[in-house]
C-alpha positions in Angstrom: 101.2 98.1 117.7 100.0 94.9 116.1 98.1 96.8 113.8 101.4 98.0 112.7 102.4 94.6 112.4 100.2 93.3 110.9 100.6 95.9 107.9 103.8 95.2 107.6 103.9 91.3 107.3 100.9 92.0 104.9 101.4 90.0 101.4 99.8 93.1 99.3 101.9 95.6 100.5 105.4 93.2 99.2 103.2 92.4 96.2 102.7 95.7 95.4 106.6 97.0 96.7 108.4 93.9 94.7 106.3 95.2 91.3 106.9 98.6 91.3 110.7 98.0 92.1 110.8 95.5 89.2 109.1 98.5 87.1 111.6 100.9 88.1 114.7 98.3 87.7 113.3 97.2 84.2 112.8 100.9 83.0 116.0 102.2 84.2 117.6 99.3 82.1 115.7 100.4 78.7 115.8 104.1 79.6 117.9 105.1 82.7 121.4 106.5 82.5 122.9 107.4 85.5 122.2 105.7 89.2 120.7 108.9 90.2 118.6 108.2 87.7 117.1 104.4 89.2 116.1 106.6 92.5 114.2 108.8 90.7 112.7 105.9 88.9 112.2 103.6 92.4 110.5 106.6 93.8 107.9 107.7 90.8 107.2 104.0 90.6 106.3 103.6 93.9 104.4 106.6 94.0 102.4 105.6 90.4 102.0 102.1 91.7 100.6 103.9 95.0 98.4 106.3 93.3 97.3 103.7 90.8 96.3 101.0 93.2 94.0 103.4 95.5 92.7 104.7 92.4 91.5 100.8 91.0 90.5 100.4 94.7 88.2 102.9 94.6 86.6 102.8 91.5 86.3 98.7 92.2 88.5 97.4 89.5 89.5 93.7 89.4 92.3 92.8 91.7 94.8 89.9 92.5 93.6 89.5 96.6 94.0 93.1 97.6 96.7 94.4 94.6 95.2 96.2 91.9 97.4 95.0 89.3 96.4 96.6 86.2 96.3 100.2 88.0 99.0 99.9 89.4 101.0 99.0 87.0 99.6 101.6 84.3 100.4 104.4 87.6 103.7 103.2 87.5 104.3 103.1 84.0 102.6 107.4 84.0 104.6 108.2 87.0 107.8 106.9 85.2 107.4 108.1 82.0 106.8 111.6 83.9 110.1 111.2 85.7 112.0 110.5 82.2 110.9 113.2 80.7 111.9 115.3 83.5 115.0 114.1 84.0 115.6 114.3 79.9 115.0 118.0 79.8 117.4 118.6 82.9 
């Protein structure tokens, strides 16, 4: 259980949640349209911010403490553009 804990109180992991929130609030500003539209930019972040830090992990790019900044951030910025597109030919 305090392994649980311990993950949850972790700095990284709100590092990494506040960012990709900030990307998906800052992108549904320039491009979003409808509130459906910040969920489906919340979640891709999250996911691209996800996808992009365990890919910087593994391939031993720089990082802030544990937070792969840069890969994150250029996951989240793919996942989102993805999402827009998406949701612009719907």
């Amino acid at each position: 259980m305090t392994g649980l804990f311990d993950l949850l109180v972790h700095p990284a992991l709100w590092l990494s949640l506040a960012l990709a929130l900030l990307y998906a609030a800052l992108f549904h500003a320039w491009q979003g349209r409808t509130l459906a539209g910040l969920g489906w930019f919340a979640l891709a972040s999250l996911a691209g911010f996800a996808a992009g830090q365990l890919a910087g992990a593994a391939l031993h790019f720089p990082a802030l403490g544990q937070v792969q900044i840069v890969a994150g951030t250029l996951g989240a910025a793919s996942a989102l553009t993805l999402v827009r597109a998406r949701l612009h030919k719907a």
